[in-house]
N, C-alpha and C positions, 0 to 999 in steps of 0.2 A: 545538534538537535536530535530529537527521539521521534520514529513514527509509533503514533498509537491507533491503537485499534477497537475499534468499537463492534465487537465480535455478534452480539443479535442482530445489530443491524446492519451488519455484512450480510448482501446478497447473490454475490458469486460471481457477477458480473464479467467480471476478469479487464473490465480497463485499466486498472492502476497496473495490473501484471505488465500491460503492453505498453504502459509509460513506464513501468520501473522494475523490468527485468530482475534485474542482478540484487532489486531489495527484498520481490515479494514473488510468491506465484500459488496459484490455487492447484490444491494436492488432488487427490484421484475421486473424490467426496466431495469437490467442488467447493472446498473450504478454504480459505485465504490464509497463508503460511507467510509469517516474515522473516525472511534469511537472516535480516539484519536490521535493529531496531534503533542503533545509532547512526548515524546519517551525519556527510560537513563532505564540503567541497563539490565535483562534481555530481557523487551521490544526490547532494542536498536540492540540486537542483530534478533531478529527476523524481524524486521523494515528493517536492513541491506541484510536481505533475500531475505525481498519482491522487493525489488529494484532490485536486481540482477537479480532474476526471472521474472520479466517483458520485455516480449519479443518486446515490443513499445519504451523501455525506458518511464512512463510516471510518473513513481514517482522518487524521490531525496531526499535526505538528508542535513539537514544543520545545 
């Protein structure tokens, strides 16, 4: 699966960061940076996280 991002309505929040470490983290601008946009196995469950946890809706899965 692929995290996508929906970049305007990214608002810096930073929960997806703290459910998905190792996929995602907000740079020094408070911008949302994706390490990694393919995602499968445990990844995919913590990917699943960060989606849910975003109070903007501004990532997805596909």
């Amino acid at each position: 699966m692929k995290i996508l991002l929906d970049r305007p309505r990214c608002e810096g929040h930073g929960l997806c960061e703290e459910a998905a470490p190792a996929l995602m983290h907000l740079d020094d601008e408070g911008e949302l940076v994706l390490d990694r946009e393919e995602v499968d196995g445990a990844d995919l469950a913590a990917a699943q996280a960060a989606v849910r946890v975003c109070p903007v809706a501004a990532l997805s899965l596909r």
